[in-house]
C-alpha positions, 0 to 999 in steps of 0.5 A: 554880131557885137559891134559895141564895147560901151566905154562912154562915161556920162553921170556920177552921183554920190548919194550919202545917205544919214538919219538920226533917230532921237528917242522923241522920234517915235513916228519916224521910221528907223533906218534899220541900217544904222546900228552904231549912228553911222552913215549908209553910203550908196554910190551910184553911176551910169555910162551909155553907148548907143541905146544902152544904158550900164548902171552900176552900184555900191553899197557901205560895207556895214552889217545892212538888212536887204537881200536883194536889189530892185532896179526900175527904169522910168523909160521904157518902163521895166524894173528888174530884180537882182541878188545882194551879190550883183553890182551892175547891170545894163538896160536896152533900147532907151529913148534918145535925149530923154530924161530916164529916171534910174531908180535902185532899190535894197530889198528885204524880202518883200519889204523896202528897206531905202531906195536911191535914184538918178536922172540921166539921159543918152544921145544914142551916138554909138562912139565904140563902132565910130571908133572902129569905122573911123579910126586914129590910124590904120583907116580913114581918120576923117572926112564926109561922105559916108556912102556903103556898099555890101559886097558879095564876098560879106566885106563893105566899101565906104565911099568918103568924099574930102579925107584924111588918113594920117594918124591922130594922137589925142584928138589931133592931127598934123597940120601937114596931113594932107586932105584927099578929095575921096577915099574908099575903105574897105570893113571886114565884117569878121575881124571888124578892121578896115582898110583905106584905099587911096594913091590912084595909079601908084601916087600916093598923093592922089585919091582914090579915083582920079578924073581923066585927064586931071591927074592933078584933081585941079577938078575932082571926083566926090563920090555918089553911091553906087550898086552891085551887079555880079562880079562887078562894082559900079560906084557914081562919082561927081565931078566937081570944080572950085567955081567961086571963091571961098571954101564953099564955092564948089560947083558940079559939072558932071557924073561918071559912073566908075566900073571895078572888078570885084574883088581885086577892085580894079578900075575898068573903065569910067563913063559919063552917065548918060543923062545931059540936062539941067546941072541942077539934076545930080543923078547917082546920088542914090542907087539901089539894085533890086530885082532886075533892074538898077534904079538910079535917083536924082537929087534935083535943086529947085531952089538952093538957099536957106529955105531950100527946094528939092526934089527926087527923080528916078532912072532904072537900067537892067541888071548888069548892062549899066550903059544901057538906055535909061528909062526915067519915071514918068509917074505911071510909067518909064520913058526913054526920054529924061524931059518925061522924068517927074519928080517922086511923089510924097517927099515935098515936105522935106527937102531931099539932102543932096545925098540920101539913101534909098534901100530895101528893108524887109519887104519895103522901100525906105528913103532915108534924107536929112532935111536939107534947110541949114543945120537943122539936123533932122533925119527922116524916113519914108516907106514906099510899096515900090522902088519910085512911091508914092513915098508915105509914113514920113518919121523923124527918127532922129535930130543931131546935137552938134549944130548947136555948138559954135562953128558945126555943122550937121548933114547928109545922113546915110543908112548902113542897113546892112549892119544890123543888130538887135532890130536895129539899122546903123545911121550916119551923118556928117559933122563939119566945121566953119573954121577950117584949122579945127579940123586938125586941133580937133578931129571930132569936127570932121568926123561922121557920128552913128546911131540906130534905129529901129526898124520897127520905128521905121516901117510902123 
């Protein structure tokens, strides 16, 4: 499946190239272009989206001695050779943020005629998918969160916490667009359209899942992850409230865990998951559904600050009774009792986001978190042999830009890895900004970016 049309346009260069052979310059080799005295004019450019590089060319029309072109790339190193006719070409799987050197090559048989080059580099944002998945009208046009989930008839549901869906129009939106706590949407992977889910219970105001007895979402639902077991949907949602002034004073009170049919996707029923311990454990915040059970992973704050602390705990249930006792990892084993749970080995150099993913790729486990310390845009991988650890093969596999631009920030990054393409997962991470009014005069800094990696690169 072709998930990218490469739009974006990043580097123009003219090169004008002129010399002048005077009878006195008998050691200076004689442009065989240049006939009459005239100038020979080779344009080149390039345009990226995700890994992929588009080159093309263009050459003076004048009488010129080559027969073909060699094109090298210096990273990965690789070099192509193409007819006098061609005035393009792409090159793959670059290097992201990297300088890569373009050099372009008029042949003559085996004989170099002139060559010209450019220096460029790409920062891997897949901006054609994002156009698709968060798009300016017809879908969700904003927000953060970012969860999904494969569903069984191939459609996938994101999960979005704060969201707009009101139309934007050149890169903004309505003051009055309302902002809703959560959103889901649904991706049909045939036609590549989505299709937004909010108006809880017929209101139009409201989210797309409302706490009991808040109809108001005076407290409101940010969503978890969440897993599929047969014919049934199970989607984690916290309950938040404003506990402190300010934009940042949320707190957490509980988790619920929201059971839909499938595929109608109606509500059946809401229960409070069952662990009762410390709010500082958030279970729900990533959930995987292998073989028969349902591992359900908490992030724990030991300490939540500008040099933060935190750790991963794992519950499991059996497939397809999610109200059933948990049993929480012990270690060595599993418990009834939640006090036993201990925290998943081999993750302590990175604090754990406060959403992460853990899934299943090939026939291993990967962890995939964004270091959660303020802004520092670095997603990592981990490898595990199993569900709980021990975790191993730390990687960075990527570090986002925007948190270098006055007032952004970057979090929270999630696996998609049921897109796949070429050998590679799709990544996505949260963008945000500190002066609230941005979000309307720019949408780009409130809405999530791409990227893939490969899998390769994950696993080795």
């Amino acid at each position: 499946m072709r998930l990218c049309n490469r739009v974006k346009l990043t580097v123009s260069i003219l090169f004008l190239f002129h010399i002048s052979c005077s009878k006195g310059d008998e050691g200076i080799r004689k442009n065989p272009f240049e006939e009459d005295g005239s100038a020979v004019q080779i344009s080149m450019t390039s345009r990226s989206n995700a890994d992929t590089l588009f080159v093309s060319w263009e050459v003076g029309d004048i009488d010129s001695r080559y027969d073909h072109f060699r094109l090298e790339l210096s990273k990965p190193g690789k070099a192509i050779t193409l007819s006098k006719g061609e005035t393009s070409t792409f090159f793959t799987r670059l290097p992201y943020n990297e300088p890569v050197q373009v050099i372009l090559t008029l042949m003559d048989g085996e004989k170099e005629v002139t060559r010209r080059s450019l220096q460029t580099k790409i920062d891997g944002l897949d901006r054609s998918i994002a156009r698709i998945i968060i798009p300016d009208r017809g879908g969700v046009t904003a927000g953060d969160g970012m969860y999904s989930i494969p569903l069984p008839d191939g459609r996938v549901i994101f999960l979005m916490g704060d969201s707009y869906i009101g139309p934007v129009t050149n890169g903004q939106r309505s003051t009055s667009d309302r902002m809703y706590r959560n959103t889901y949407f649904l991706y049909d992977r045939e036609t590549m359209r989505v299709t937004p889910i909010y108006g809880f219970g017929g209101n139009p105001q409201a989210s797309a899942a409302v706490p009991p007895g808040y109809p108001d979402e005076r407290k409101w639902y940010w969503p978890g992850h969440g897993f599929v077991n047969g014919e049934k949907l199970y989607i984690f949602q916290t309950l938040m409230y404003q506990g402190a002034e300010g934009m940042w004073g949320f707190m957490y009170e509980r988790t619920d865990l929201l059971e839909y049919s499938l595929p109608d996707l109606e509500l059946i029923r809401v229960t409070a998951v069952p662990y009762e311990g410390s709010a500082d454990v958030h279970f729900g915040m990533a959930a995987l559904h292998d073989g028969d059970y349902n591992y359900i992973y908490a992030q724990v704050d030991v300490r939540n600050d500008f040099d933060p602390i935190s750790e991963v705990l794992a519950a499991r249930v059996p497939e397809g009774n999610p109200y059933g006792s948990w049993e929480y990892y012990t270690g060595s084993g599993w418990s009834g009792n939640p006090a036993d749970a201990v925290k998943l080995e081999g993750l302590a150099s990175v604090p754990v986001s406060s959403q992460f993913n853990v899934f299943k790729l090939r026939d291993k486990y990967v962890l995939l978190t964004q270091k959660k310390t303020f802004n520092s845009g670095e997603i990592y991988t981990f490898v595990s042999d199993t569900p709980v650890g021990p975790w191993r093969n730390k990687k960075l596999i990527f570090k986002t830009y925007e948190q270098d631009t006055p007032n952004l920030l970057t979090y929270n990054a999630m696996a998609h890895p049921w897109f796949e393409k070429e050998g590679m997962i799709l990544v996505s991470y949260n963008v945000n900004t500190e002066v609230f009014a941005q979000q309307f005069s720019d949408v780009s800094s409130y809405r999530p970016r791409f990227f893939w990696v490969d899998i390769d690169t994950i696993l080795h």
